[in-house]
C-alpha positions as CSV (number, residue, x, y, z in Angstrom):
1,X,8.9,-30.6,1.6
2,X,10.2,-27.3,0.1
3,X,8.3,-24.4,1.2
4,X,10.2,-22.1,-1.0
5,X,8.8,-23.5,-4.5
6,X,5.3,-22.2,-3.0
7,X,7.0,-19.1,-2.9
8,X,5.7,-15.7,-5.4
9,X,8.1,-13.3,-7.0
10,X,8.5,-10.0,-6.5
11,X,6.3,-9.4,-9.8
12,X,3.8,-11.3,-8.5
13,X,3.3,-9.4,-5.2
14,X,3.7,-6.0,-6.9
15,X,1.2,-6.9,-9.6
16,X,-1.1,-8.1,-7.1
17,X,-0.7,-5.1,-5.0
18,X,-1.4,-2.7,-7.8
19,X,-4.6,-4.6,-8.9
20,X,-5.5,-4.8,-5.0
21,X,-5.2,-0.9,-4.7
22,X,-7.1,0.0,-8.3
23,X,-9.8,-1.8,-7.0
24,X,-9.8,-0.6,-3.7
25,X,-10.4,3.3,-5.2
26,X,-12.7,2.2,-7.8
27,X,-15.1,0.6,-5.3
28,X,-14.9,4.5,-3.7
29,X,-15.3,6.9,-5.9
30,X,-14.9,9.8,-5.6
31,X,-11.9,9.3,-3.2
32,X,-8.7,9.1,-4.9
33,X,-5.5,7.4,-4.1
34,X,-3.6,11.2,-4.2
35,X,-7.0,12.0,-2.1
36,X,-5.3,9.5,0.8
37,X,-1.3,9.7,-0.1
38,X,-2.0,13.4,0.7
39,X,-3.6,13.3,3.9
40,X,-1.4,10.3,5.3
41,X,1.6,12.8,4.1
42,X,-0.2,15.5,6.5
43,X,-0.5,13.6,9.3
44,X,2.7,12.2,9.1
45,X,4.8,15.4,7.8
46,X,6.5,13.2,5.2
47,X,5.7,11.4,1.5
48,X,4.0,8.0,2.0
49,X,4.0,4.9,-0.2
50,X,1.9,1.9,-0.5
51,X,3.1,-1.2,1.3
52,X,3.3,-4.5,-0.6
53,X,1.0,-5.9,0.7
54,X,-2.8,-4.6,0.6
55,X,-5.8,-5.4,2.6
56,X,-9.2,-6.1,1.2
57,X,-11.2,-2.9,2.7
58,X,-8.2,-0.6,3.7
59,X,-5.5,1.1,2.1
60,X,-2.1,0.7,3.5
61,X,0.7,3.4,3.1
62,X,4.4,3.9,5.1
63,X,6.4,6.8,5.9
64,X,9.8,7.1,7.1
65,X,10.1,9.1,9.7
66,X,13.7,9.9,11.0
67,X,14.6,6.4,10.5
68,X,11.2,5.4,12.9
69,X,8.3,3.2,10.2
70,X,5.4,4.7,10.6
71,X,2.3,3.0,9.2
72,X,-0.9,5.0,8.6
């Protein structure tokens, strides 16, 4: 058996993570996604992004930090 042909593509995971994070701030109102990528920039002194991949009840963002991942 072929794992790979199980395999999503990029699209796929960016589509999902898009929808994942729109319904994460819609269920929390009236926190914002800038609400968060602003304080996860604070703490970490940097910009943040999302990460690919999303939980169910969190929101996941990553900062590079002199070269060092930090995940908030």
């Amino acid at each position: 058996m072929e794992i790979y042909q199980y395999a999503v593509d990029a699209e796929s995971i960016d589509a999902l993570s898009k929808y994942q994070i729109t319904s994460f701030f819609s269920q929390r109102k009236p926190i914002t996604k800038d609400d968060c990528d602003k304080i996860a920039t604070k703490i970490t002194g940097t910009p943040v992004s999302p990460t690919l991949v999303q939980g169910v009840a969190s929101y996941t963002v990553a900062a590079d930090t002199l070269q060092h991942p930090k995940v908030v």
